[in-house]
C-alpha positions as CSV (number, residue, x, y, z in Angstrom):
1,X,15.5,-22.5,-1.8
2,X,11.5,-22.5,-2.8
3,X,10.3,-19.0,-3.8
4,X,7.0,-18.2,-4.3
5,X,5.0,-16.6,-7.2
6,X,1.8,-15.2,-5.9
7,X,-0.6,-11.9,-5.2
8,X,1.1,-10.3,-2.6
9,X,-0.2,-8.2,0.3
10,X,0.7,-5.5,2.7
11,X,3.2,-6.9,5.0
12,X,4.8,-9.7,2.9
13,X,8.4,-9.6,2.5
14,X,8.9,-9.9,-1.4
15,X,12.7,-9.6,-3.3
16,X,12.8,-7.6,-6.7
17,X,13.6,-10.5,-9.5
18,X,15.3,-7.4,-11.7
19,X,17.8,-7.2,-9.0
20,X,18.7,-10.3,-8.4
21,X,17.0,-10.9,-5.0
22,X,19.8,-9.0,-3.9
23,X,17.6,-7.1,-1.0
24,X,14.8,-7.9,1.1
25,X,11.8,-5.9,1.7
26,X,8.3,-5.6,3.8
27,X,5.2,-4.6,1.5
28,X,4.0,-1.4,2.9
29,X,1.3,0.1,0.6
30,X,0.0,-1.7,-2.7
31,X,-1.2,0.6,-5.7
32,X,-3.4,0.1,-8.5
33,X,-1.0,2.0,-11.3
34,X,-2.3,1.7,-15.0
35,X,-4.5,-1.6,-14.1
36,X,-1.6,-3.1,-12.6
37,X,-0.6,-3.8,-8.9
38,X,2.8,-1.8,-7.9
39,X,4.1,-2.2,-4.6
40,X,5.5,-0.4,-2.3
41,X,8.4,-1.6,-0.6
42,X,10.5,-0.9,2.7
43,X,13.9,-2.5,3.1
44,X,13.7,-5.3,6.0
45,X,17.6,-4.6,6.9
46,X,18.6,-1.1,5.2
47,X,17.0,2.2,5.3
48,X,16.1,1.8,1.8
49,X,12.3,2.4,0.2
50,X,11.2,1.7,-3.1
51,X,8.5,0.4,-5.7
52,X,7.9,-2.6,-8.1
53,X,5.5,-3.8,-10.0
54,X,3.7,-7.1,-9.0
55,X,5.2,-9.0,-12.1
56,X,8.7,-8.4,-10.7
57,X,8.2,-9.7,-6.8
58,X,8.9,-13.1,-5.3
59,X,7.6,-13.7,-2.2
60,X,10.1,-15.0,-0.3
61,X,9.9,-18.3,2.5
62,X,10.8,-17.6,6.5
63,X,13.6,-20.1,5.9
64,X,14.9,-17.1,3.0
65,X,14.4,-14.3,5.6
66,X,16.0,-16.3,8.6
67,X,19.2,-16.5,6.0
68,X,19.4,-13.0,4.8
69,X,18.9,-11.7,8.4
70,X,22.0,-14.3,9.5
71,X,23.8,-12.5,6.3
72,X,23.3,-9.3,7.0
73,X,23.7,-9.6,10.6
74,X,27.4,-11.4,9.9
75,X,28.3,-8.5,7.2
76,X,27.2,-5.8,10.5
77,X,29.6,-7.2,13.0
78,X,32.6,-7.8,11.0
79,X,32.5,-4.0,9.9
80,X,31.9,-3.0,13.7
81,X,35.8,-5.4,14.4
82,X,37.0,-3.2,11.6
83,X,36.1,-0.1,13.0
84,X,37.0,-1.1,16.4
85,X,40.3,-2.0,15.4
86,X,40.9,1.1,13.2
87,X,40.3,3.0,16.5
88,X,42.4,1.2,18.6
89,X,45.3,1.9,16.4
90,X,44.3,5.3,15.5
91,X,44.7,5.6,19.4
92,X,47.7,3.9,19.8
93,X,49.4,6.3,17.4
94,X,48.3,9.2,19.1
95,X,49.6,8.0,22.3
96,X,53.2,7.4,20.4
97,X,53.1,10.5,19.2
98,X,52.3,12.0,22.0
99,X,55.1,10.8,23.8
100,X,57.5,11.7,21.5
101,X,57.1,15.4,22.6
């Protein structure tokens, strides 16, 4: 997994080193803060927006967004069977119950 340490511009998607790469974002607006560049990021896969200095961005290879999309996309559908299930036996004990009366 190659990242890579460079200027960065609007549209990029960039991970926050401080956090771990945890999250992926899109470069959205870049500011000149103080003689330093701070960007301005939008999540690529939660509703999430938020800013970081140049100094703490990686920008980060297709092959790095293909994977974190795959992730995401995985962690999306399993909680959708959960829910789905949940209902279905929510339901199920309603129609019990309504029998019963």
């Amino acid at each position: 997994m190659r990242m890579v340490f460079m200027n960065f511009k609007i549209g990029d998607i960039v991970a926050r080193k401080s956090y771990g790469s945890d999250i992926l974002f899109k470069v959205v607006d870049i500011k000149n803060e103080g003689g330093k560049k701070v960007a301005i990021l939008k999540g690529i896969c939660y509703r999430l927006e938020a800013d970081a200095p140049e100094s703490d961005l990686m920008i980060q290879p297709e092959s790095n967004v293909r994977e974190y999309n795959k992730k995401i996309n995985m962690k999306v559908e399993e909680k959708v069977r959960s829910l789905t299930a949940s209902a279905l036996r929510t339901n199920a004990k309603k129609k019990i119950f309504s029998r019963s009366f």
